[in-house]
C-alpha positions, 0 to 999 in steps of 0.5 A, a space after each residue: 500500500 502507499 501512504 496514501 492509502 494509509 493515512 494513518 501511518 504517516 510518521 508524525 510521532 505516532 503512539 501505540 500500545 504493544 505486546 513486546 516481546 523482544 525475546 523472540 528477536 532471535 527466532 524473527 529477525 530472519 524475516 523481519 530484517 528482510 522486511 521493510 513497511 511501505 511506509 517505512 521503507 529506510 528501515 528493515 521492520 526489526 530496526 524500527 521496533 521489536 517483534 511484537 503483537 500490536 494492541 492499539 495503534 495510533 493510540 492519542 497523540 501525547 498521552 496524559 497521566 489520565 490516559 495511562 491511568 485510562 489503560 491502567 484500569 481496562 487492564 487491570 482485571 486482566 492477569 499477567 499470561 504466559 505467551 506463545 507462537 506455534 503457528 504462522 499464517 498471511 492476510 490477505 494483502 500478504 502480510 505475514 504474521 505468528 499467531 499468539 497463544 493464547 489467542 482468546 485471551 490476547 484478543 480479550 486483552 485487545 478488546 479490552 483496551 478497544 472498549 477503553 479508547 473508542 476515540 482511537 480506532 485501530 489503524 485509524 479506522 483501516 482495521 476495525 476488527 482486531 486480528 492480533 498477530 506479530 508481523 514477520 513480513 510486510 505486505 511487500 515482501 510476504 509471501 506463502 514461503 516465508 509463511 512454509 518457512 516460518 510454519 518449518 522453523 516452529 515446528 521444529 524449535 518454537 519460541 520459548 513462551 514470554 512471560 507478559 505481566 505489562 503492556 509497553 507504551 511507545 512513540 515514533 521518532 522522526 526517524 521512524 525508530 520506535 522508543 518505549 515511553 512507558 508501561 502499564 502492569 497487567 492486573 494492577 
């Protein structure tokens, strides 16, 4: 897609609301460091922002102590979660991705933070219901091999499971780089 097409990714300081999982870098840099988002395309996926599974995004442009305290409370009867990777897929426009598991659970928690933000659609309105997933290759470079390849490697070794006990708040510079600016517990 072009950028126009994706109004909302224009890099103007967006804020976001992730799952991070940097411990699983190892196991998806051999997909994200090929990759480049086509409206990112300086910069490989895994030099703008670790691997993670995207909860909101744009979140409100400069969050405030009532925001955060805003997410603090929609997830804070949700208890911290083992998360895991054991299958790979692709949407539609090419996408590839990893499914967390447990999905049910990670789509709650999604949801959750929906229901507390309904100023803030998902992808600016693009995506209006939530497929929660880690990206391993854009839509440009997706293809059904990275996805055979991707099945291959977590059939035979899957990512240990992360331990999630907070979400991770985070801006983008203007030079695409995501920085974590903060966090919430889960279950606080």
């Amino acid at each position: 897609m072009s950028r126009s097409a994706e109004p909302w990714a224009e890099p103007t300081g967006l804020t976001a609301i992730l799952i991070a999982v940097p411990e699983l870098a190892a196991f998806t840099d051999r997909w994200r460091s090929a990759s480049y988002s086509s409206a990112r395309p300086q910069l490989p996926l895994n030099a703008m922002i670790p691997p993670h599974v995207t909860v909101l995004v744009p979140w409100v442009q400069d969050p405030t102590p009532e925001d955060v305290q805003r997410l603090t409370e929609a997830v804070a009867d949700v208890a911290p979660f083992d998360l895991s990777f054991r299958a790979a897929g692709q949407f539609a426009n090419g996408t590839a991705w990893l499914m967390p598991e447990p999905y049910d659970e990670v789509l709650a928690l999604v949801n959750a933070v929906l229901f507390a933000f309904p100023d803030c659609p998902p992808y600016g309105g693009e995506h209006l219901e939530p497929r929660p997933h880690l990206t391993i290759s854009s839509s440009a470079q997706g293809t059904p091999a990275v996805v055979a390849e991707a099945e291959e490697a977590l059939a035979k070794s899957p990512p240990a499971p992360v331990r999630i006990d907070d979400l991770t708040l985070w801006r983008e510079g203007e030079d695409s780089v995501w920085q974590l600016i903060g966090s919430v517990p889960l279950g606080a």
